[in-house]
C-alpha positions in Angstrom: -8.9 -52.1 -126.1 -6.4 -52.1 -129.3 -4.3 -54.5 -129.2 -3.1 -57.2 -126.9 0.4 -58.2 -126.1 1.4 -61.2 -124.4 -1.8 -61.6 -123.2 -2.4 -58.4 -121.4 -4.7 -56.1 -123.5 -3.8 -52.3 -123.5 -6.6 -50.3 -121.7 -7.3 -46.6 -120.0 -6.9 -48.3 -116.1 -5.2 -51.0 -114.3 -6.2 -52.2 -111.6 -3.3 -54.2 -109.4 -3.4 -57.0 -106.4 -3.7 -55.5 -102.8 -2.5 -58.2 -101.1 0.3 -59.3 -102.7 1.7 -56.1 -104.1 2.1 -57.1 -107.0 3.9 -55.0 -109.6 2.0 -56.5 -112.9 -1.6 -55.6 -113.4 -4.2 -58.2 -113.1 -7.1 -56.5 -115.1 -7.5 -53.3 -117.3 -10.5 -51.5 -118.4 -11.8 -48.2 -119.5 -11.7 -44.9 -118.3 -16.2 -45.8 -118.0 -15.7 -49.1 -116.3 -13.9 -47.8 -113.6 -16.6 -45.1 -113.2 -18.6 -47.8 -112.7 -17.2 -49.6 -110.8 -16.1 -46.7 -108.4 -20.1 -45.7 -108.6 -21.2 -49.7 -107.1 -18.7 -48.9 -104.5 -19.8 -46.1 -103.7 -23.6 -47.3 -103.6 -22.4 -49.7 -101.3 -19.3 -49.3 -99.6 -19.7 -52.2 -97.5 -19.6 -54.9 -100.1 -16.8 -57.4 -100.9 -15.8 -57.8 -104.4 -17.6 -61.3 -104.5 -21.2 -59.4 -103.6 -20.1 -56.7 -106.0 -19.8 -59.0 -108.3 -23.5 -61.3 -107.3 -24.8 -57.7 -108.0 -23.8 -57.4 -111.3 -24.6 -60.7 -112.3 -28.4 -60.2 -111.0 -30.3 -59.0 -113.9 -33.1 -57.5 -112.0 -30.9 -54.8 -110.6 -28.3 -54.1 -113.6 -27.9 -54.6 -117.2 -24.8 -57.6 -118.0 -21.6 -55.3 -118.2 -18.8 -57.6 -119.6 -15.9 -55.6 -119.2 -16.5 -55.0 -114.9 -17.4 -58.7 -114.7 -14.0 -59.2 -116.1 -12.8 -57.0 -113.9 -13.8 -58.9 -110.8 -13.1 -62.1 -112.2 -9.7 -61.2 -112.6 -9.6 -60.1 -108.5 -11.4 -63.6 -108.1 -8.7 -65.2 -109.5 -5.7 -64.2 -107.6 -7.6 -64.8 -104.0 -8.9 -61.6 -103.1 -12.6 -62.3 -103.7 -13.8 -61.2 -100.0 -11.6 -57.8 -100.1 -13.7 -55.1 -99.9 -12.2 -52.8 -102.7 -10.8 -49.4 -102.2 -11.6 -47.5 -105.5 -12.3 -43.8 -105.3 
């Protein structure tokens, strides 16, 4: 991420509010980070952003990736923390 302005960073993907539809992004990341995050999804299709997130934060299972536990934070913080995500 380059540069930020007015407090949203530039990045490779946005991700944006489901419920709400929402036409500003709430979180960005790299082209990888999505990967990733599309990968845990896949892995386990069933989970809800808050147990995606449990599983990241559980250091027996995965190394501390700062950028996708931004990610979910950010979908934490506008409500839609027991959505189960659609990323492909």
């Amino acid at each position: 991420m380059s540069y930020t302005r007015k407090g949203i960073s530039t990045a490779d993907v946005w991700y944006f509010c489901r419920k709400r539809r929402r036409k500003r992004p709430i979180a960005g990341s790299t082209v990888a980070t999505n990967q990733f995050l599309v990968w845990l999804h896949e892995e386990r299709p069933n989970y809800t952003i808050n147990q995606l997130r449990a599983l990241l934060l559980d250091r027996r299972q995965f190394l501390p990736h700062p950028e996708a536990l931004a990610v979910l934070d950010a979908y934490v913080k506008v409500g839609e923390g027991d959505v189960i995500p659609r990323w492909r």
